[in-house]
C-alpha positions as MATLAB code, in Angstrom:
seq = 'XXXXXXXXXXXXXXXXXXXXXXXXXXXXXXXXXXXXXXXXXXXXXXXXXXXXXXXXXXXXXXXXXXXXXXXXXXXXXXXXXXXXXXXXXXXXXXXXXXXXXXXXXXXXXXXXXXXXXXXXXXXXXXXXXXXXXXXXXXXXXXXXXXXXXXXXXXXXXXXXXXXXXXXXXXXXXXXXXXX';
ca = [
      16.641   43.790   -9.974;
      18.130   43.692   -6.399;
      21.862   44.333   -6.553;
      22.834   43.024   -3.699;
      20.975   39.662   -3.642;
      21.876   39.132   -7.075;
      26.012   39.286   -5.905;
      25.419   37.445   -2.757;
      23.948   34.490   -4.840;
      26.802   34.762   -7.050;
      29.005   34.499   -4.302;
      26.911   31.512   -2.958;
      27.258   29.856   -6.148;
      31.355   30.972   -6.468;
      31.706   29.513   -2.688;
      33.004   32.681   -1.565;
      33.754   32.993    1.935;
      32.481   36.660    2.649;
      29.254   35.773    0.792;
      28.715   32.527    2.920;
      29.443   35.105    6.205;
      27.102   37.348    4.896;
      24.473   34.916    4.011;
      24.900   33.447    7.510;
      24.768   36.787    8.860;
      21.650   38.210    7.240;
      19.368   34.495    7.157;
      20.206   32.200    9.855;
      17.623   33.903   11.929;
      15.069   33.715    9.084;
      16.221   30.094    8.655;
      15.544   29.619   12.206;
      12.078   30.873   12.095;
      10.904   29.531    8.755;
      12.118   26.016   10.470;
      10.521   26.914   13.967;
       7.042   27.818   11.995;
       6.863   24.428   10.538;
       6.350   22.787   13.858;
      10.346   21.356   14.496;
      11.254   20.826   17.724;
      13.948   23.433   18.931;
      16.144   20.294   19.264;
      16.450   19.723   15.773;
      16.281   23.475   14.243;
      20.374   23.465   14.149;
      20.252   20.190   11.932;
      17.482   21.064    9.600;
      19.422   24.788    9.332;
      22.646   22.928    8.797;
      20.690   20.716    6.173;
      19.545   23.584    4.499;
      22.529   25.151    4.286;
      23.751   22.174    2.645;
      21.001   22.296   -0.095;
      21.993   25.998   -0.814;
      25.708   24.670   -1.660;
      24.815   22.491   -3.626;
      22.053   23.860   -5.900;
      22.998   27.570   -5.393;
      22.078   29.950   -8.083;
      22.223   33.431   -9.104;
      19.151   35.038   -8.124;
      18.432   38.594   -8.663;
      15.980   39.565   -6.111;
      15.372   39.014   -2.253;
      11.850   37.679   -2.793;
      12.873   35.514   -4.935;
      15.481   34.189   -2.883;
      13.263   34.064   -0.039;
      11.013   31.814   -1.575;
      13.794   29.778   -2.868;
      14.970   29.209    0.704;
      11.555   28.483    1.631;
      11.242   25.775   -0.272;
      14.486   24.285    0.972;
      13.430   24.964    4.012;
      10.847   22.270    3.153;
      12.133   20.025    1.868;
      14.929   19.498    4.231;
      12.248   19.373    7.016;
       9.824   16.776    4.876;
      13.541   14.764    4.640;
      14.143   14.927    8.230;
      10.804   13.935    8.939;
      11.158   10.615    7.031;
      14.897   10.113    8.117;
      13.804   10.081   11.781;
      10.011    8.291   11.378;
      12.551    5.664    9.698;
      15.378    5.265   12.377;
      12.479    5.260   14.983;
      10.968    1.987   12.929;
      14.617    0.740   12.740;
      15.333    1.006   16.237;
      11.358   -0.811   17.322;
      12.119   -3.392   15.234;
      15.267   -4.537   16.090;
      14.314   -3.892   19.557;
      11.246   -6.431   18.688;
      13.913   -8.919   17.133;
      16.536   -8.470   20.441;
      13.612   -9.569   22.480;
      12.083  -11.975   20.366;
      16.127  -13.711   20.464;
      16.061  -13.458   23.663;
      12.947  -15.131   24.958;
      14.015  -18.109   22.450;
      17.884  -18.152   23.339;
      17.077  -20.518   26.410;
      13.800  -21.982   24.670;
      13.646  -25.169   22.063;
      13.346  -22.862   19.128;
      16.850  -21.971   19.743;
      18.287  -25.106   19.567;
      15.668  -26.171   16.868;
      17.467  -23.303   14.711;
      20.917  -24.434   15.996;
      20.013  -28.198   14.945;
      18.439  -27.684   11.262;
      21.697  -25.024   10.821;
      24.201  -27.926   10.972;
      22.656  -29.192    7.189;
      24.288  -26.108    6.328;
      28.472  -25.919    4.736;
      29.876  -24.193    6.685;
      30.372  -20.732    4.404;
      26.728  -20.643    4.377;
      26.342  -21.064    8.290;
      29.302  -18.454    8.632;
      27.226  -16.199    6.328;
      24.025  -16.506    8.160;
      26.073  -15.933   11.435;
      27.500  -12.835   10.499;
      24.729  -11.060    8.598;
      21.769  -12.137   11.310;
      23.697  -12.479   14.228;
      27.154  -10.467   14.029;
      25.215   -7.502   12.140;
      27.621   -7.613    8.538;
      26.118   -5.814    6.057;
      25.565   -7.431    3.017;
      27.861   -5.241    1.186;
      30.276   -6.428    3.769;
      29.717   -9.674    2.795;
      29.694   -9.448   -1.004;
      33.813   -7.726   -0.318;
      34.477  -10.589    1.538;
      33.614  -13.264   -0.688;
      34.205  -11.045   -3.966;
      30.719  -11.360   -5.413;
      27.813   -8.861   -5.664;
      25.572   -7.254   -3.200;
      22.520   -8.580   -5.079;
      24.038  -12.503   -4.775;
      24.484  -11.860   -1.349;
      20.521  -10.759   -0.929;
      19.536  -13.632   -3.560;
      21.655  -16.095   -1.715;
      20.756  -14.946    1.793;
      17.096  -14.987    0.638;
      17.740  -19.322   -0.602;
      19.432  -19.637    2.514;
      15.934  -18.253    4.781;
      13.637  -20.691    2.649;
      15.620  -23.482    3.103;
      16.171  -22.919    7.071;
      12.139  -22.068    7.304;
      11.452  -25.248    5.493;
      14.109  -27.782    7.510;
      12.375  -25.987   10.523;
       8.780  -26.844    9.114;
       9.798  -30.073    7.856;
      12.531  -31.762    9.871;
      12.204  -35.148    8.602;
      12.078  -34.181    5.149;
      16.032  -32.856    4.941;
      18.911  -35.156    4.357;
      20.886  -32.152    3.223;
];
């Protein structure tokens, strides 16, 4: 049993301040290079460090020897660079696709489909145009939306989702709405 890793954990755990300085201290560098040898960028090393450091806070336990906290780390070490991973392969397919959509409105702002869209949205009352508006155009969340209008997140998808199928069909079928 390793006396000194078993009362820096304990520290760790008791959010001591000398035991976070001496943690910070003694494994940042190791941090740094168990990061750096799973292929990260030296761009990102501080955030995936800073991520793990999170981790340890808030799943820190008392462990009684350095191995064993080594390996522990390890596998935060990990995990937070598997999350990372996933967190930026997702903003990066965020950002393309909304890119694709800005261009996409663009190219039809001065074409017929436009207008088409601005024509078949006039069937619409008005708190369903203003909803459409703000969610697709004005960027409102739909949480945003469901505080606004007092109802649930899910109506506001459900609704949202009616609101789509109708506008795809008036589109598709102009003749056949009356409202």
């Amino acid at each position: 049993m390793d006396d000194e890793t078993a009362s820096l954990t304990h520290g760790l755990t008791c959010c001591d301040e000398h035991a976070w300085r001496a943690f910070h201290e003694r494994f940042y560098p190791q941090l740094r290079n168990l990061v750096r040898a799973r292929g990260v960028a030296d761009i990102d090393l501080p955030d995936i460090v800073q991520g793990v450091y999170l981790r340890v806070l808030r799943h820190a336990k008392v462990i009684h020897d350095e191995q064993s906290f080594m390996a522990w780390l390890a596998c935060l070490v990990r995990c937070e660079v598997i999350d990372h991973s996933r967190r930026n392969g997702r903003r990066n397919w965020l950002n393309e696709r909304f890119q694709q959509w800005q261009e996409i409105r663009r190219e039809t702002e001065g074409g017929d489909a436009y207008g088409q869209l601005e024509d078949v949205m006039r069937y619409l009352d008005t708190n369903d145009r203003s909803m459409i508006r703000r969610h697709y155009i004005d960027g409102w969340s739909q949480q945003k939306l469901a505080e606004e209008q007092s109802i649930s997140v899910k109506a506001v998808e459900s609704k949202l989702a009616r609101l789509r199928k109708r506008l795809r069909q008036m589109l598709e079928n102009p003749a056949t709405e009356t409202k």
